[in-house]
C-alpha positions in Angstrom: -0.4 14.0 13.8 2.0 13.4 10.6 4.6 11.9 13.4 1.8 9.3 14.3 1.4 8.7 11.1 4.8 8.2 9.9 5.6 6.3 12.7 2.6 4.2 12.2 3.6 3.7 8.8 6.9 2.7 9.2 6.2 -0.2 12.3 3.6 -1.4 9.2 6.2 -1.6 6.8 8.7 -3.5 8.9 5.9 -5.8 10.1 4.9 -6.7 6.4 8.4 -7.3 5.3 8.9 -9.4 8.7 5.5 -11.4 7.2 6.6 -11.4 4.0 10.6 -12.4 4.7 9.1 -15.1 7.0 6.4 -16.2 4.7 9.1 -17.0 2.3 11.1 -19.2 3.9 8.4 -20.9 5.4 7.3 -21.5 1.8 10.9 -22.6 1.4 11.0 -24.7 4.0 7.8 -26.6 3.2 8.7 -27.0 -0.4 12.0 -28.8 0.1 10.3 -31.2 2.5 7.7 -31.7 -0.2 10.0 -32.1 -3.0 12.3 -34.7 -0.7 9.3 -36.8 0.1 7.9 -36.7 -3.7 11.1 -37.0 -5.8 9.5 -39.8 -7.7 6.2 -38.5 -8.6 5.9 -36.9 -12.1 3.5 -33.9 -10.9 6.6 -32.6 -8.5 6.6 -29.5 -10.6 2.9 -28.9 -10.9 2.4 -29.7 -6.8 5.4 -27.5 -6.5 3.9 -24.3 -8.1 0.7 -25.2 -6.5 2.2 -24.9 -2.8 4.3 -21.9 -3.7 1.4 -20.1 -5.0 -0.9 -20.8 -2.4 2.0 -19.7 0.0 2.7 -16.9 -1.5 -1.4 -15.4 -2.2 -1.5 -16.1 1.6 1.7 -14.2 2.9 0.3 -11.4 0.6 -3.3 -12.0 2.6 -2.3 -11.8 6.3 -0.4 -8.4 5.3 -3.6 -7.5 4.0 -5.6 -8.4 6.6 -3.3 -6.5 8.9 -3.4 -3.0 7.6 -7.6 -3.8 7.2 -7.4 -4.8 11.0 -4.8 -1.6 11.9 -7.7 0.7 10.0 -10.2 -0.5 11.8 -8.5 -0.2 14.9 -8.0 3.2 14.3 -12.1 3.9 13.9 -11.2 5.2 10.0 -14.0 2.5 8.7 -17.0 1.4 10.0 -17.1 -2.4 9.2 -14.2 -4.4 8.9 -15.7 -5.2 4.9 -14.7 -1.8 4.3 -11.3 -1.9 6.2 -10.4 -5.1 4.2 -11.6 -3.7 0.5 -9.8 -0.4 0.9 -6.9 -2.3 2.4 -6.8 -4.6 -0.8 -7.4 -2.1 -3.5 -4.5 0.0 -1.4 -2.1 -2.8 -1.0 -2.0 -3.6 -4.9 -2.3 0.0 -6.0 -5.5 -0.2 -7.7 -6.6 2.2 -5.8 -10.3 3.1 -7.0 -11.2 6.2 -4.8 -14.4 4.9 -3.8 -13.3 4.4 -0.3 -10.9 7.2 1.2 -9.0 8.2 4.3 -10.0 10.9 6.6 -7.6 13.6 5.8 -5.3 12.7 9.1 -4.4 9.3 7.6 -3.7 9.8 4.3 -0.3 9.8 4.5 -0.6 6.1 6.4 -2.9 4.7 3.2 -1.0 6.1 0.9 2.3 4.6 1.8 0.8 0.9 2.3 0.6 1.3 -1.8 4.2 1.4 -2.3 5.2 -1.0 0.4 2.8 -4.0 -1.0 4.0 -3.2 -4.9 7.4 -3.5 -3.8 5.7 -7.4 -1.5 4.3 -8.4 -5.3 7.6 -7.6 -6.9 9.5 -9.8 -4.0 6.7 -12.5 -4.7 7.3 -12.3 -8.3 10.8 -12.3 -8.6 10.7 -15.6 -5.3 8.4 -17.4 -8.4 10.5 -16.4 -11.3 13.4 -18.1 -9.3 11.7 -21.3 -8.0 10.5 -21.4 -11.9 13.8 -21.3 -13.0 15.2 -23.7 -10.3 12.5 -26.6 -11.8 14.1 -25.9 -15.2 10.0 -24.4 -16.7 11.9 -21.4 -17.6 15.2 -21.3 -19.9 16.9 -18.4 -21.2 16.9 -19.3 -24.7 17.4 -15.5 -25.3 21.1 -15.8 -24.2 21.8 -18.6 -26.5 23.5 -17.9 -30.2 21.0 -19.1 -33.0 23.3 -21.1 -34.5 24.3 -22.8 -30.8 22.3 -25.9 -30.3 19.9 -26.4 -27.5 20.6 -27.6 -24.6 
């Protein structure tokens, strides 16, 4: 059964890094288009965030709602409500025990933990970057104090 499982695991993985990866440059994709089409307007950076935000919350939904769907495919939870809440509190390592695996999928929960941490961090660091790229973030830190600002 630990073969299923790890198997199962790792074809979850792959698929949410597929999502995410292709999530990503979807939200790429669209925001170039946007920014091309809106170069004028003043709110470019807010409408910016706004899409990339939204893009990224649902990338990070649909993975989500994958595991919750895999769970309940599997018969481990009775309603999908309870597929979905484990599947959240799991994916962002919350993690608040109320719910819990049978004993034979453990190992399967317990690794979607890791795997959507490591999706947050991805998000974070895609943000981080399109922040920097609009210029809302400057690293100030790496300039001398007595260098003037740029």
């Amino acid at each position: 059964m630990l073969a299923t499982e790890l198997i199962l695991a790792t074809i979850m993985v792959l698929l949410m890094i597929l999502t995410h990866l292709a999530g990503l440059a979807i939200i790429t994709r669209l925001l170039r288009s946007h920014s091309r089409m809106m170069r004028r307007v003043r709110l470019l950076p807010f409408t910016i965030l706004l899409g990339a935000s939204m893009g990224l919350i649902s990338t990070h939904t649909i993975e989500i709602w994958l595991y919750a769907a895999v769970y309940l495919g599997l018969g481990v939870f009775r309603s999908f409500e309870q597929a979905l809440y484990f599947s959240t509190v799991t994916y962002s390592s919350i993690g608040y025990g109320d719910l819990v695996l049978p004993r034979q999928w453990r190992i399967f929960g317990a690794i979607e933990g890791p795997a959507g941490i490591m999706m947050i961090g991805l998000s974070t660091a895609y943000f981080v970057s399109l922040l920097t790229q609009l210029r809302l973030i400057s690293h100030d830190w790496l300039r001398r104090e007595d260098e003037p600002a740029r």
